[in-house]
Residue, then its C-alpha position, 0 to 999 in steps of 0.5 A: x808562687x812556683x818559682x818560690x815553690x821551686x826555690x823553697x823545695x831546691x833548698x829544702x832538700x839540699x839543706x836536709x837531704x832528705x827527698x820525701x819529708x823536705x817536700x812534704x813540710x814545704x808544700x804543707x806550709x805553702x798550701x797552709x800559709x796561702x790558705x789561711x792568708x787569703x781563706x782561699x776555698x774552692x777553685x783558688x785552693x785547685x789553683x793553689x795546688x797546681x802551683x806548689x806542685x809545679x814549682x815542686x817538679x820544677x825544683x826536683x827536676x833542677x837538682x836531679x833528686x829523686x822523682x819518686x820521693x819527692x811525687x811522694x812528698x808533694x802528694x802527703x803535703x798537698x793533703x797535709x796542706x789543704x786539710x784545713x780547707x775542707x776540699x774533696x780529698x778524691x779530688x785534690x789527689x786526683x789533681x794532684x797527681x794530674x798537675x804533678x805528672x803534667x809538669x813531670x812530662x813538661x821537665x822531661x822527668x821519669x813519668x813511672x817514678x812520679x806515678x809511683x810516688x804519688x800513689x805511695x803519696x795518696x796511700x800515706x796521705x789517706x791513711x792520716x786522714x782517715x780515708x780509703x788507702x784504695x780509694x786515694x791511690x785509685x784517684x792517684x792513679x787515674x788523675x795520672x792517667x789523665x794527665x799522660x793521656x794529654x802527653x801520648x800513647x807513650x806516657x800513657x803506658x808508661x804511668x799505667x805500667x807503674x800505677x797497675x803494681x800494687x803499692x804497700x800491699x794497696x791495689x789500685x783499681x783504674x776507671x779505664x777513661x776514654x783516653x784520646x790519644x794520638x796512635x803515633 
């Protein structure tokens, strides 16, 4: 599934141009499509996710879009795409952010600028779905923090530095995890 993400975010926006709205109808016609096919709930909907979102970094960081509007993007899509499966939205954000900063990391893409989209994401998405706008980009924020803890110090400072700015006029409120990383 995230070669066929990867494949189906690359033409998307290369067809549309359009970085945030080519991401987020791929991913939520993925997610809804791999959902209702197999009534997936639970862990298979996680691994879902995690899948769209690879692929997605994957197709963004092979044609050099911007990282910021499509960690936007995968961010709405994933919220769009899993709402008919009733999964905890704190946590498919949290995931979300997680998996999207991870594979960020892996391509040797720009950490603060997928931070920073996948707050906007969580905010955008939160707000369609009835949420906390602060809650979800909280959630955002500190899935991404996770994830940059297991790639260093470095990163860690990185998305902290870009996910510490309010967004849209939201503060985001971080859950300072005890974060182990290397001191190198």
């Amino acid at each position: 599934m995230i070669e066929t993400a990867k494949d189906g975010i690359v033409a998307a926006i290369k067809g549309t141009g359009d970085i945030v709205q080519a991401t987020v109808d791929t991913i939520t016609k993925m997610l809804a499509t791999t959902i209702k096919d197999t009534g997936k709930v639970g862990t298979s909907v996680t691994d879902a996710i995690a899948d769209v979102a690879s692929g997605a970094i994957r197709g963004v960081a092979q044609i050099g879009a911007d990282l910021t509007q499509a960690a936007k993007g995968i961010m709405v899509g994933v919220l769009r795409g899993t709402k008919a499966a009733g999964t905890e939205v704190m946590d498919t954000i949290s995931h979300t952010a997680h998996v999207a900063i991870r594979d960020t990391a892996e391509v040797g893409g720009d950490l603060e600028a997928a931070a920073t989209g996948l707050v906007q994401g969580a905010i955008e998405g939160a707000k369609e779905m009835g949420v906390s706008a602060e809650e979800a980009a909280s959630a955002a924020a500190n899935g991404a923090l996770k994830a940059a803890g297991k790639v260093g110090a470095k990163a860690v400072e990185t998305v902290r530095k870009a996910v510490t700015k309010p967004v849209n006029g939201v503060k985001v409120a971080l859950k300072e995890p005890a974060l182990a990383v290397s001191k190198n």
